[in-house]
C-alpha positions in Angstrom: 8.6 4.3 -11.1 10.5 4.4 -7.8 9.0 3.6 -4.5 8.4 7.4 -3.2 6.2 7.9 -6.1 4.5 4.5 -5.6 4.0 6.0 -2.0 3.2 8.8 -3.0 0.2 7.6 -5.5 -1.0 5.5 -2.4 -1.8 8.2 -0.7 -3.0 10.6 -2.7 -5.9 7.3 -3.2 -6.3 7.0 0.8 -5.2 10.3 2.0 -5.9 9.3 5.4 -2.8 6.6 6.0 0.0 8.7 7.4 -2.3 10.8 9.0 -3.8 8.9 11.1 -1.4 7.2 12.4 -0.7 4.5 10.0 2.1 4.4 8.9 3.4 3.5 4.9 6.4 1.7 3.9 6.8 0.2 0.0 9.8 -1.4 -1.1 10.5 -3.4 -4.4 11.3 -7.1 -3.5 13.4 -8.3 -6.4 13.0 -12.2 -5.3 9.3 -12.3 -6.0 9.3 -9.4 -8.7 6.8 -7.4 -7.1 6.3 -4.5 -4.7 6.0 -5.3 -1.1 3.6 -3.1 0.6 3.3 -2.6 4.5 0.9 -0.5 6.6 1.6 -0.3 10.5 -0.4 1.2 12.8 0.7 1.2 16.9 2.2 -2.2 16.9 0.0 -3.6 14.4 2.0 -4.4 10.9 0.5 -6.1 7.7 1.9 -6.8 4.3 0.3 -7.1 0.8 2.4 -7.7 -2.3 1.3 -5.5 -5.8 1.9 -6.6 -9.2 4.4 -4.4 -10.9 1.9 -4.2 -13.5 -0.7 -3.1 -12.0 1.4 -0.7 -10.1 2.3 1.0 -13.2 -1.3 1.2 -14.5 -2.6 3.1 -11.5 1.4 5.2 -11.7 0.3 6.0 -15.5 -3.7 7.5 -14.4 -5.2 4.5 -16.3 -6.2 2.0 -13.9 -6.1 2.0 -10.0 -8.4 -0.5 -9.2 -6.3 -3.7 -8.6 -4.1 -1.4 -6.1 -6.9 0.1 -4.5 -8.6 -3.2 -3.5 -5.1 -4.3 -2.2 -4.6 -1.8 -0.4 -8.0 -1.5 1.1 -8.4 -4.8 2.1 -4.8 -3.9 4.1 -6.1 -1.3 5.6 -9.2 -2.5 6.6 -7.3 -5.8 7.8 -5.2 -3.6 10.2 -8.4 -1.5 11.5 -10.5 -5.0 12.5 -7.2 -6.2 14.4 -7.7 -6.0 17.9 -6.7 -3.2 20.3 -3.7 -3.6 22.5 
């Protein structure tokens, strides 16, 4: 699993980052073993870390759950934050 494919299997479960307006970015982050995911949206950034575990459940179709919530509460982090 490389990180375009994690990106890609992110959206393909919230189809609507990247288009509208938020913007994706994952990288691996060797120091804590796990992959460092960031959602920005205008000047508005936050971070979540996955567990390369669970990352490669959800890559392999079994389970997506754990990176769904993640990435959910994210997202819904980023949408309560106030407006500029």
């Amino acid at each position: 699993m490389n990180k375009e494919e994690l990106c890609q299997k992110i959206r393909a479960i919230y189809p609507d980052i990247g288009a509208c307006g938020i913007d994706l970015d994952v990288v691996y982050d060797a120091g804590n073993d796990r992959w460092k995911v960031g959602l920005k949206r205008d000047k508005k950034e936050l971070k979540t870390f996955l567990e390369p575990e669970d990352a490669e459940l959800c890559m392999e179709g079994k389970q997506c759950l754990s990176l769904a919530i993640e990435i959910n509460q994210l997202k819904d982090s980023i949408d309560r934050m106030p407006k500029e």
